[in-house]
Steps between C-alpha positions, in 0.01 A plus 500: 500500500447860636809633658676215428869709419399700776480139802785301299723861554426483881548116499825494354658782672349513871804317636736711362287844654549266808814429499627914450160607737678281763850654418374868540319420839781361610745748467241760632439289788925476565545843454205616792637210715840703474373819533598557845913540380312767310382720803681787609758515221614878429427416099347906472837634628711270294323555163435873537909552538526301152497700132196472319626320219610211782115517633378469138744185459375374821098555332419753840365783413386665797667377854295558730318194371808298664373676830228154593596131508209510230647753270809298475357163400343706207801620382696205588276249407239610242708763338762230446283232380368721234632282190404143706123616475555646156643095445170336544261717252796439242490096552143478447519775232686266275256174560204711366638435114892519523568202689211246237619693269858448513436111566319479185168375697319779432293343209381257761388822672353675196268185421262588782245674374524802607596839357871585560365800726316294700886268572667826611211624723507164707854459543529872587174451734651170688836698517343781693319270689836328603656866603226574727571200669868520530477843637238337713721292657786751526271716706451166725866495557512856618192378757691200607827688539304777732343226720858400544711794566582647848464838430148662401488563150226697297524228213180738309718699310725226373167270391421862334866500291425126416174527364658798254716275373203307339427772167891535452485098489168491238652791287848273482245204379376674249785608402628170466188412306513757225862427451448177451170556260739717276801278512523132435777408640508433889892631589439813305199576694667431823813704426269786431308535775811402718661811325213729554498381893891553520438833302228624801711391830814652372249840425337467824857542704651757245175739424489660834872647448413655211293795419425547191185449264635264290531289810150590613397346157698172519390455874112502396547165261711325753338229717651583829390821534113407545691239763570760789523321807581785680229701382270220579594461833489871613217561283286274391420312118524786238164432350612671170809235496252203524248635238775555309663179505175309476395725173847422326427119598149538365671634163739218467257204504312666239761561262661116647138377318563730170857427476428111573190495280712670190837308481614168414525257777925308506418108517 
């Protein structure tokens, strides 16, 4: 059957994109609803009296961000939920091969006739599918928050910073899926991407304090810094970020299918 990896992935795994789509949207939603505590605190004042090493710790960068209810839900909220929308990508990572894999069904998997390839492209496919949809439904919390807040809120920007979240998320899934085409077993893939995740949020509050090339260097491979809420916010999407994070994704599902192809399978 054509596409049949590709309908059984969505199948299986629509509730759970549900059930987290539904858990994003509602803590956008609480957080607009609350937004009014938010107005008129003296956050730019506070912040700018702090060392920078403090600010870095605290993931603010520049303060004047703190200056708009807005600008503090970004850095509250989306700068702080960083490694909960670097959890999803990771979860459905692992069920591409990992997770049969590891439960020693993945013979039942490998019987369809189909080309390995063609098992990794679907999953990954159906996968990307699902994170459209969650951050679908997190940008329907942020609308359903804004209809219910007091205070007028420009809710653009933030539907802006959640919508960047979504190459960050399908670079961490492919991720996930190469890892798991190289290695067989299922906790040693999750402890190294968990390590390479742990790796780029501890970067992304120490690289700004210090100045040096070799930090420049280690700042370019870590995840975080292509996740600049901040940026985002006063700036727009860094197109360069999103190419780049799509082309590295690109990269990995290739070499998932050589890697896959080339090694023996653990039943």
């Amino acid at each position: 059957m054509a596409w049949s990896v590709f309908k059984d992935t969505l199948r299986y795994t629509w509730q759970m994109t549900l059930i987290w789509g539904i858990g994003f949207a509602a803590m956008m939603a609480l957080i607009l609803l609350i937004s009014p505590a938010l107005n008129g605190l003296e956050m730019v004042e506070l912040f700018a009296a702090l060392p920078s090493w403090m600010l870095a710790a605290a993931g603010v960068q520049d303060v004047s961000v703190l200056g708009s209810v807005e600008g503090l839900i970004v850095v509250g909220l989306f700068g702080k939920m960083a490694l909960l929308f670097a959890a999803y990508p990771v979860v459905m990572g692992l069920r591409v091969t990992s997770q049969e894999e590891d439960d020693g069904t993945i013979d039942v998997l490998l019987s369809l006739p189909l080309p390995r390839w063609r098992i990794i492209f679907e999953k990954f496919l159906a996968y990307t599918l699902n994170i459209f949809a969650l951050m679908a439904m997190t940008v329907a919390g942020l609308y359903i928050g804004q209809l219910g807040a007091t205070i007028e809120l420009d809710v653009a920007p933030l539907i802006v910073v959640a919508l960047s979240v979504i190459p960050v998320m399908i670079f961490l899934l492919a991720l996930t899926t190469l890892t798991g085409a190289i290695i067989s077993r299922r906790q040693l893939v999750i402890t190294v991407v968990t390590v390479y995740i742990v790796f780029s949020f501890v970067i992304q509050s120490l690289g700004p304090l210090v100045n040096a090339g070799w930090m420049d260097a280690i700042e370019s491979v870590a995840l975080f810094t292509y996740y600049n809420v901040e940026n985002t916010f006063t700036n727009g999407v860094t197109v360069s970020h999103v190419v780049l994070m799509l082309g590295l994704a690109a990269a990995m599902v290739g070499a998932s299918f050589l890697n896959f192809e080339q090694r023996d399978i653990a039943v």
